[in-house]
N, C-alpha and C positions, 0 to 999 in steps of 0.2 A: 164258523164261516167257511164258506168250502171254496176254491179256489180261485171261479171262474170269475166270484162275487168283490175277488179282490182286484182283477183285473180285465181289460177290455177284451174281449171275443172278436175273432175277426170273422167280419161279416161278409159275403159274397153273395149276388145276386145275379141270376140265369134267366136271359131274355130268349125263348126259343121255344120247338116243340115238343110237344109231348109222345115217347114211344112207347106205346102200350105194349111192344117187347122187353123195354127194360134194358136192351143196351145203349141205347143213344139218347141224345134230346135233353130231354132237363133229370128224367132218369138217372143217365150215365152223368149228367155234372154234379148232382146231388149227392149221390155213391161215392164219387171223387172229391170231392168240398169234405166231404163226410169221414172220410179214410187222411185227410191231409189237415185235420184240426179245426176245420173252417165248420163259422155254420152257415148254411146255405139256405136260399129265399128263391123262388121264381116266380115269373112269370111269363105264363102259355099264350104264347102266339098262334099254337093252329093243334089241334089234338090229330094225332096219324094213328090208322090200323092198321098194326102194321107185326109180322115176326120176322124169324130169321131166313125165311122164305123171300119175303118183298114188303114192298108197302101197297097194303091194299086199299088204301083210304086216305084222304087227309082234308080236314075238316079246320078252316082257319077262325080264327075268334076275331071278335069285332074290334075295329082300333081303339073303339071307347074301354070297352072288358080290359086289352093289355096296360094303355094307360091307366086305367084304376088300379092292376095289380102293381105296377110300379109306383104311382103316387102313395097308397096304402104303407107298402113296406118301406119304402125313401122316408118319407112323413113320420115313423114312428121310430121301429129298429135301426134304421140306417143302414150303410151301405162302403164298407172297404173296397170292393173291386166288383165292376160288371162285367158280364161276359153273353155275348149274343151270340144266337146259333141259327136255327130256320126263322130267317123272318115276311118272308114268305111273298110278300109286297111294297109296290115302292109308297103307298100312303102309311104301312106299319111300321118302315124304315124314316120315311121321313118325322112321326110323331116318338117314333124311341129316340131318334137324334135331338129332338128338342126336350123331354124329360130328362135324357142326361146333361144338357145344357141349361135345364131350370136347376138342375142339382149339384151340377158344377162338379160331377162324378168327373178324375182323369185316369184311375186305374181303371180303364175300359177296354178290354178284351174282344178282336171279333174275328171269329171262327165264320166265315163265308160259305154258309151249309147250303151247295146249289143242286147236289143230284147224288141222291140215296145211293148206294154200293150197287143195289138194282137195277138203278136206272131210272129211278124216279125223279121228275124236274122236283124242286122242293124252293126255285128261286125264280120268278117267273122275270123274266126276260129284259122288260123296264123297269124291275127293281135295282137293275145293277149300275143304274146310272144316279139313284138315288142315294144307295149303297158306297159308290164311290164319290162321290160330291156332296152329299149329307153327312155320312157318317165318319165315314174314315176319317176326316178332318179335326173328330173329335175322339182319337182310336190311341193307346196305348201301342198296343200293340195287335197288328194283323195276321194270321195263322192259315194261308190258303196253302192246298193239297194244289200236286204241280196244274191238275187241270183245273182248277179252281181259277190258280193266279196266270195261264191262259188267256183262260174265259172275263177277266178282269182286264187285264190289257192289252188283248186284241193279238197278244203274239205266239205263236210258238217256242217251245222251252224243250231245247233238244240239246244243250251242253250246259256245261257250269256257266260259262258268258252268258248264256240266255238266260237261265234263274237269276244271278248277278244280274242282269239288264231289269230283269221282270220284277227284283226286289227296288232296286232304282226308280222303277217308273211307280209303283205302289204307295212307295214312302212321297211320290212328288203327287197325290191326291193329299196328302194329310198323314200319315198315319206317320208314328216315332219312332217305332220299331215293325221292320216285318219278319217275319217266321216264314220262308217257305219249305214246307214238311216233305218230307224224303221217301215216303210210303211211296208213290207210284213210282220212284227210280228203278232202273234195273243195274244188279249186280248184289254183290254179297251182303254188303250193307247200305244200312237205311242213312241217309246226309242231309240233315236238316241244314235251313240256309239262315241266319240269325243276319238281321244288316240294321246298324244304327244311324243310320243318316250319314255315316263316315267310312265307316268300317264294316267287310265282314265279318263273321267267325262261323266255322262248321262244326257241328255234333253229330258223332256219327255211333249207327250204334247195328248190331248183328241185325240183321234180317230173319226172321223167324216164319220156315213154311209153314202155313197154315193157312185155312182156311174162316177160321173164326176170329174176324178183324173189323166186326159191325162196332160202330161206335168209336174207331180209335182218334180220329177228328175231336170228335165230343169231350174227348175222357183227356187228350193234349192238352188243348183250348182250357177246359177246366181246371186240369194242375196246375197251370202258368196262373189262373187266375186265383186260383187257393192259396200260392206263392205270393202275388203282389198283394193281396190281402193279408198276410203277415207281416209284408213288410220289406218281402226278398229285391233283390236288383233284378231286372227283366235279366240278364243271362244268369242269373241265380236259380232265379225262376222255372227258366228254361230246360237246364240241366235237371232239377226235380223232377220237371214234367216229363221230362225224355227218359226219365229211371223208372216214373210211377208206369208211364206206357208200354215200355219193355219189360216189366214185370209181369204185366196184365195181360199183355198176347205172350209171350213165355211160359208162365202159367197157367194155363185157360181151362176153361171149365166144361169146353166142347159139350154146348145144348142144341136141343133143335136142328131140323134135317137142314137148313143152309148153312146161310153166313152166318155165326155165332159170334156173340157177345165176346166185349174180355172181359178179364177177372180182375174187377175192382176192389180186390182184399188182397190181391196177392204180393202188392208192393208193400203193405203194412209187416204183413207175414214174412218177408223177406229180409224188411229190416230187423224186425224181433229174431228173427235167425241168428244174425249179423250179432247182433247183439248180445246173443244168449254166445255163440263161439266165443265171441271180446273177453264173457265174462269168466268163460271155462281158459279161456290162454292167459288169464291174467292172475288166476288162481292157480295156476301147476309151478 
């Protein structure tokens, strides 16, 4: 009897799009659920053609197609932790908020994917009001990048009091925990903002020049929810994710003439390093 058969698999499921590059969308959470123990399940909100150049396409599925792929997987395999990504509309948003409310999912993850590294809109306009009055309300935890959580509450985020305020106003739609990510700050390192309805706390972590940083939203969002699908505490969680992500841009695999991918093996690799030193220091 081999392992897995003696015990329960944590299950994770990806509400988002599909990037036919491979570093973002349900791609990059798949690779990440994949590399973090989890098994992973999606479903496609809208297929994009798209490389590390831009997005040259994007092509949304019907609201009937997404809710069948979730009813399909909920209904059978089940479900430890959700996590959303491009949901691309407020009628798409408003029927994933009531599939996780028929399923009574609370590890629910949502990464507020509104405009590609390029430029591309990816969250069209009246979605965000369904977005934040549907969904959040039913949200684990909330993960916007600074312009994201902006564009969510109408304010400008130009000091630590403004994300603090901007994490304040997020949590007061619904959401239990907010995450706002530290990637577009300037200076040496990167200050994610962690706020529980009470309390702050900051993680902060080296800032890594590069240019190959498609997907790092996606590949976050998904470690946090690879995490609550085990089991972890959302700042359990978070510290994972913020190790798995600075591994992956640290590491990188520099593809493709643009924005490039990270490298979603290289936080497994890292720790097998770790691991393999422990075991030479503990032998001498």
């Amino acid at each position: 009897m081999d392992t897995y058969s003696r015990q329960q698999v944590a299950r994770a499921l990806t509400i988002a799009g599909s990037d036919s590059g491979g570093g973002a969308g349900i791609q990059a959470d798949l690779k990440t659920f994949q590399e973090l123990g989890v098994y992973g399940m999606s479903a496609i909100t809208a297929v994009t053609a798209q490389n590390t150049l831009g997005v040259h396409g994007v092509y949304p599925m019907s609201t009937d197609a997404i809710i069948q792929q979730i009813l399909t997987v909920g209904n059978d395999i089940g479900v430890d932790a959700v996590k959303t990504g491009m949901l691309f509309s407020s009628e798409i948003i408003v029927a994933v908020a009531e599939a996780i409310q028929t399923f009574g999912w609370t590890k629910v993850v949502v990464d507020p994917v509104m405009v590609a590294k390029g430029g591309t809109v990816l969250l069209q306009e009246e979605a965000i009001r369904a977005l934040t009055g549907k969904l959040l309300p039913l949200t684990a935890v909330v993960t916007p990048n600074l312009p994201e959580a902006e564009q969510l509450t109408g304010s400008p985020i130009r000091s630590k009091t403004d994300k603090e305020e901007a994490a304040k106003r997020l949590a007061g739609f619904g959401a239990r925990y907010v995450i706002i990510k530290g990637g577009h700050d300037e200076g040496e390192q990167a200050v994610d903002l962690l706020f529980d309805g009470r309390y702050f706390t900051e993680l902060a972590g080296k800032r890594i020049a590069t240019r190959h940083t498609h997907g790092t939203g996606c590949t976050f969002s998904a470690a946090l929810t690879a995490g609550l699908a085990r089991g972890l505490d959302v700042e359990s969680a978070m510290r994972e994710a913020k190790a798995f992500i600075q591994a992956a841009i640290g590491d990188g695999i520099h593809i493709g003439g643009g924005r490039g991918p990270t490298n979603h093996w290289a936080y497994k690799r890292s720790q097998s390093s770790t691991s393999m030193l422990s075991s030479e220091n503990a032998s001498k």
